[in-house]
C-alpha positions as CSV (number, residue, x, y, z in Angstrom):
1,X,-6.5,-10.3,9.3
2,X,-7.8,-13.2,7.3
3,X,-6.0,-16.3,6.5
4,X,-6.6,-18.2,3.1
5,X,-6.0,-22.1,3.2
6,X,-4.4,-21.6,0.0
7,X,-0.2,-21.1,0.0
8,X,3.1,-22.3,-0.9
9,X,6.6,-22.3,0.7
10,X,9.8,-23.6,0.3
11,X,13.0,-23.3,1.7
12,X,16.5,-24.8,1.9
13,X,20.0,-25.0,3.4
14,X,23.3,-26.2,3.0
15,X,24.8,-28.0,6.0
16,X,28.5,-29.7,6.7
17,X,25.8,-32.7,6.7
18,X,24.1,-32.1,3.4
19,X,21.6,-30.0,1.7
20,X,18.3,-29.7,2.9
21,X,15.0,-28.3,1.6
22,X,11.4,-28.5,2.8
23,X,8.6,-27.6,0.7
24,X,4.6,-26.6,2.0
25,X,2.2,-27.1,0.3
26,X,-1.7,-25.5,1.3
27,X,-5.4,-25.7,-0.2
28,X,-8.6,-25.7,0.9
29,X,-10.1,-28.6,3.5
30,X,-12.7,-28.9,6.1
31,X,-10.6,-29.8,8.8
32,X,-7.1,-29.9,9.1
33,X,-5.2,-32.3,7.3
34,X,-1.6,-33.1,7.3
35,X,0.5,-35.2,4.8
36,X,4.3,-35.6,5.1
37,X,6.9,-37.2,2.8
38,X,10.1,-37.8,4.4
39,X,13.0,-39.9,3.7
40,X,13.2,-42.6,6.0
41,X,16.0,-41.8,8.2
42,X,13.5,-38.6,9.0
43,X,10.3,-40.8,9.8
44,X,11.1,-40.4,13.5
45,X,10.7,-36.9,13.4
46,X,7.0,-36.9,11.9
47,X,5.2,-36.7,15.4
48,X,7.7,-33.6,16.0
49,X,6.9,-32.0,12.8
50,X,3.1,-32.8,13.2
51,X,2.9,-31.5,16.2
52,X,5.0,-28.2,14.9
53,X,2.0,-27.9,12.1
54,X,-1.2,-28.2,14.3
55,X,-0.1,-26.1,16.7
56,X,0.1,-23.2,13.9
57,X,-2.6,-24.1,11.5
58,X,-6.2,-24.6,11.9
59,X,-7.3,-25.4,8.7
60,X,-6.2,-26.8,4.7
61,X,-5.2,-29.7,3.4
62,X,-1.2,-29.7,3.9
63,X,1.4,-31.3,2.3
64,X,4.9,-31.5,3.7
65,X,7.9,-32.8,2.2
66,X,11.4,-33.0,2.8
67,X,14.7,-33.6,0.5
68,X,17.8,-34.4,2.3
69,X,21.1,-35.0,0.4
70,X,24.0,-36.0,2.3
71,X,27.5,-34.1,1.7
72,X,29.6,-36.0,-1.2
73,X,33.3,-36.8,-0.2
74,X,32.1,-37.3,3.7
75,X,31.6,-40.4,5.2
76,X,29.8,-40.0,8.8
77,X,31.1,-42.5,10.7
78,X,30.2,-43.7,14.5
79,X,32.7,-43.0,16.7
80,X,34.8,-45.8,19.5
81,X,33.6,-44.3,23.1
82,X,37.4,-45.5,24.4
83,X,36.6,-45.3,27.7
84,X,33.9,-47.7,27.2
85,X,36.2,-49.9,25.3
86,X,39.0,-49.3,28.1
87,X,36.7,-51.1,30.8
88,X,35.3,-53.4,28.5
89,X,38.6,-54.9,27.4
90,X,39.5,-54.9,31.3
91,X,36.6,-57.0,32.0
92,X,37.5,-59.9,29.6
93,X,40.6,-60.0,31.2
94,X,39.0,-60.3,34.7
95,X,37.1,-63.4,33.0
96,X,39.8,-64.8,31.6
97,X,41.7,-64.8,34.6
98,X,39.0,-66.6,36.3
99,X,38.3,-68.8,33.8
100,X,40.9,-69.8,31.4
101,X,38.5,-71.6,28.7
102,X,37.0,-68.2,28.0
103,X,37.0,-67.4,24.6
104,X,38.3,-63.8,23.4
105,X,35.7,-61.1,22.3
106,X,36.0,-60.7,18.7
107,X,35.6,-57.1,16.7
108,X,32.3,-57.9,16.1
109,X,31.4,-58.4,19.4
110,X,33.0,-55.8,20.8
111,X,31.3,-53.4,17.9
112,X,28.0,-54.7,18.9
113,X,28.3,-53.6,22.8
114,X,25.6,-51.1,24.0
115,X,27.4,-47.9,23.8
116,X,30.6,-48.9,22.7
117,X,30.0,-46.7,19.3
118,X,28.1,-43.6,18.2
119,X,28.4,-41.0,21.0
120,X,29.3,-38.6,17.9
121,X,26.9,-40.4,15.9
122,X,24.4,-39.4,17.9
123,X,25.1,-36.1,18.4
124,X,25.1,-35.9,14.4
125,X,21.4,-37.2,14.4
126,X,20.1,-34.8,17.2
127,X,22.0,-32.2,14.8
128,X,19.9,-33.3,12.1
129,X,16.8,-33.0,13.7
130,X,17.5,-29.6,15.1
131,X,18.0,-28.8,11.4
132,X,14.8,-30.3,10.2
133,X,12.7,-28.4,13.1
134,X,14.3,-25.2,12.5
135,X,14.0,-25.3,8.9
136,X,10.0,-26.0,8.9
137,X,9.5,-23.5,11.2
138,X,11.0,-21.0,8.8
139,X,9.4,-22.8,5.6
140,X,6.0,-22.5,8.0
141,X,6.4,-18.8,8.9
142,X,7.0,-18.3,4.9
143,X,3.3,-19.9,4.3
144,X,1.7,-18.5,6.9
145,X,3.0,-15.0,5.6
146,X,1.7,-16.3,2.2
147,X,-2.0,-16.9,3.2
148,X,-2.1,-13.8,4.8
149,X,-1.4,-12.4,1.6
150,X,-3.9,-14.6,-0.4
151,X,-6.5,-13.6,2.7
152,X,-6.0,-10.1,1.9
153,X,-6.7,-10.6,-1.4
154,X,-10.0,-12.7,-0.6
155,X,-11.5,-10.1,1.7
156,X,-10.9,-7.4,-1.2
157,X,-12.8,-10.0,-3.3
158,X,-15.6,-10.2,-0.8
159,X,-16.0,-6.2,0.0
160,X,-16.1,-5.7,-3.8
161,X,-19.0,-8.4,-4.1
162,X,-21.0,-6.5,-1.2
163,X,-20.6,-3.5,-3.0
164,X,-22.3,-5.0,-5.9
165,X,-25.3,-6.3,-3.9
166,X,-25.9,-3.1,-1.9
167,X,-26.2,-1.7,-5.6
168,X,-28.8,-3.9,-6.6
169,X,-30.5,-3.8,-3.3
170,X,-30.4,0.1,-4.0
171,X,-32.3,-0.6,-7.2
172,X,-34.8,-3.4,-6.0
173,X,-36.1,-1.5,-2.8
174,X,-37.7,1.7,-4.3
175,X,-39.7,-0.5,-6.7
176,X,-41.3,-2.4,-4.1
177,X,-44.3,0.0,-2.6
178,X,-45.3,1.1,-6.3
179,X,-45.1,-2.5,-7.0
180,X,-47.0,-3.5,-3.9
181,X,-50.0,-0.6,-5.0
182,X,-50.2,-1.8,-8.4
183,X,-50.8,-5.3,-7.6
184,X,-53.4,-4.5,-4.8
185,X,-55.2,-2.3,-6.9
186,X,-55.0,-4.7,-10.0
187,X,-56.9,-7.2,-7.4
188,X,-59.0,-4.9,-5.5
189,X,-60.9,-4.4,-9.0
190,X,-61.3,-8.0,-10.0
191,X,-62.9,-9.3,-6.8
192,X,-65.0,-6.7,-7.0
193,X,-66.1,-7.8,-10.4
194,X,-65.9,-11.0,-8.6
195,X,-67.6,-10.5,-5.3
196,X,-69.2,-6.7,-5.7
197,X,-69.1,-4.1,-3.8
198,X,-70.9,-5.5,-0.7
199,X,-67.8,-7.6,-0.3
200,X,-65.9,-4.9,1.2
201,X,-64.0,-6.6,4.4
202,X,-63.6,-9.7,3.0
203,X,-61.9,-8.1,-0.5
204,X,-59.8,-5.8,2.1
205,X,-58.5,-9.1,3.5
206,X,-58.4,-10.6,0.9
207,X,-55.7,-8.1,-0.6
208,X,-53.4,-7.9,2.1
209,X,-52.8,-12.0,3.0
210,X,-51.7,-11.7,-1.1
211,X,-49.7,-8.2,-0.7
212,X,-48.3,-9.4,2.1
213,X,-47.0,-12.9,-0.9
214,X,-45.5,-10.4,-2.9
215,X,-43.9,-7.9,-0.2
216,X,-39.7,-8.4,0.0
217,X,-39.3,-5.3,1.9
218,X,-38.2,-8.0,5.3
219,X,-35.9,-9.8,2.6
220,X,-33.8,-7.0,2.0
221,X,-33.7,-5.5,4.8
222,X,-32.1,-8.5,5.9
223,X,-29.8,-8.6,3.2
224,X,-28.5,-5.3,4.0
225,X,-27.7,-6.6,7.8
226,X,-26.2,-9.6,6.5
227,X,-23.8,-7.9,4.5
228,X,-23.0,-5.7,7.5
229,X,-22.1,-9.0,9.5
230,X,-20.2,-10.1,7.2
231,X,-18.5,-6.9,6.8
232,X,-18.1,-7.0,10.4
233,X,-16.4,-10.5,10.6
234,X,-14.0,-9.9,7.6
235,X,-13.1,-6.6,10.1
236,X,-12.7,-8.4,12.9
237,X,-10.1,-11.2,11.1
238,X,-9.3,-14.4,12.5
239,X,-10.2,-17.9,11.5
240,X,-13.7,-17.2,10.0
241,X,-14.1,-19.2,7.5
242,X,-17.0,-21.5,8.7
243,X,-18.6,-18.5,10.4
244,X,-18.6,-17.1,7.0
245,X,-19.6,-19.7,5.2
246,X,-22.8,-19.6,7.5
247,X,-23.3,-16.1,6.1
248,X,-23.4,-17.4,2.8
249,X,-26.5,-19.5,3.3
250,X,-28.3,-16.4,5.1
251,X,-27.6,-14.6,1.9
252,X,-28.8,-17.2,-0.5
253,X,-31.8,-17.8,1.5
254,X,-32.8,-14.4,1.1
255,X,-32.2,-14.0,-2.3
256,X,-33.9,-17.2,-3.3
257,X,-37.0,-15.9,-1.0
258,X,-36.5,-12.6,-3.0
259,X,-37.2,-14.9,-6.7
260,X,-40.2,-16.7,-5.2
261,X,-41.7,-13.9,-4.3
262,X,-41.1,-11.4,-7.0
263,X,-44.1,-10.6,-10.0
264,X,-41.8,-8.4,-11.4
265,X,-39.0,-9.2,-13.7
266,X,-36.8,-6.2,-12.7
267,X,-36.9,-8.2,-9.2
268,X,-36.4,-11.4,-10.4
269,X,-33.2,-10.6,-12.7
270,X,-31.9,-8.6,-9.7
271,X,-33.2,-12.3,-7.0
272,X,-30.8,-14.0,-10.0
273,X,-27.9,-11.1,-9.9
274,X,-27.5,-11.5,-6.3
275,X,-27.8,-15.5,-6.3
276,X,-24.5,-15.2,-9.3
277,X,-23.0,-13.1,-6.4
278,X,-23.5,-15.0,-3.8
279,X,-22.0,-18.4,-5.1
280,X,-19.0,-16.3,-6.3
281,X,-18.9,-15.4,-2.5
282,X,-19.6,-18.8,-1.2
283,X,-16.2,-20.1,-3.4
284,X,-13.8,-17.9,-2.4
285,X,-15.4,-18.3,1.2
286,X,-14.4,-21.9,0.8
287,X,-10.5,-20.8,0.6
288,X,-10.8,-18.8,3.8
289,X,-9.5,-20.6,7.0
């Protein structure tokens, strides 16, 4: 299974506390890199969410946000703990009985005791946030879904452009040995005008440290196991983008090896053909995780 760095997901829900939606955004990065952009009663659960991500995703360039829009018509508000208020209220009395100057607590202070409000209130925030985890790991279990789609697509992509060199590889290898002859002979009879006929071993070497300038038989013969590894990686599946990408420099060095070496323009448009392929490759590589 291959995995693109390229996807998008979004998903929402309506709540007694509001409506929510979280979108996902993916393309293609080096490493792994996460933006969010959350309202800012959500900032606290960043690290959460973060974490959530990281732990899923390898690479891409991520971008996370969420909407929140609180219910109309309901007012969320914190909650007396009575108890609390109970002992407090018995505790200024104790004082007051002890010291009879002692000023009376006022709302204000008694509203601004530890504790003394949002028990409820804090149950609604942890509600909240069980919301907000649930709901990107749905919105993250839609993208994932979506680059495996977009992978799938990628490796089609990649199995049709090996088809295409094989072809031209097919073409370019039977031309080589008559190739190979021609030349040799073509310079076998000019250093003999050259050197005559008494020459004999040093024309001999002579035409093979040149032949040997001019042979691509090694070239693409590793083409053809390149293009089995990389047939053999996009098999195998996983995160193999970089591992590909590698295999995209094996192939251009070939082919480019190929060009510099060819004295045949049959070879040389074929050294171009595969170089054309090859960077087609090398981009969609670039969207493979």
């Amino acid at each position: 299974m291959i995995f693109s760095m390229t996807g998008y997901a979004a998903v929402s829900q309506e709540t007694p506390h509001g409506s929510f939606s979280i979108e996902i955004r993916s393309v293609n990065n080096r490493y792994l890199d996460i933006l969010f952009r959350l309202p800012d009663e959500f900032r606290k659960q960043e690290a959460v969410m973060r974490e959530l991500l990281t732990t899923q995703l390898s690479r891409g360039k991520i971008e996370c946000r969420l909407n929140f829009s609180p219910s109309t018509g309901t007012v969320n508000l914190p909650q007396l703990d009575h108890t609390l208020l109970e002992q407090l209220l018995q505790l200024e009395q104790t004082i007051k009985t002890r010291h009879a100057v002692a000023a009376s607590l006022t709302v204000a202070e008694i509203l601004k005791w530890p504790g003394i409000l949002g028990s409820n209130h804090a149950r609604s925030i942890e509600e909240l946030d069980e919301i907000t985890v649930m709901l990107l790991q749905t919105a993250l279990n839609d993208l994932k879904a979506a680059r495996i789609r977009e992978g799938n697509k990628l490796k089609s992509i990649l199995l049709n452009r090996i088809e295409q060199m094989r072809q031209l590889l097919q073409i370019a290898s039977p031309r080589i040995p008559a190739l190979i002859a021609a030349f040799e002979e073509k310079l076998r009879t000019r250093l003999e005008e050259i050197l005559g006929n008494y020459e004999n071993e040093r024309i001999h070497q002579e035409i093979t440290l040149f032949a040997g300038k001019i042979d691509v038989d090694e070239e693409l013969s590793r083409l053809h196991a390149h293009l089995h590894e990389v047939e053999h990686i996009l098999d195998k599946g996983g995160y193999v983008g970089k591992r590909l990408d590698f295999m995209m420099q094996e192939l251009h060095r070939e082919a480019n090896t190929i060009g510099s070496k060819s004295i045949d323009l049959e070879i040389t448009r074929i050294s171009m053909e595969l170089k054309v392929i090859i960077e087609q490759m090398r981009e969609q590589v670039q969207n493979i995780e």
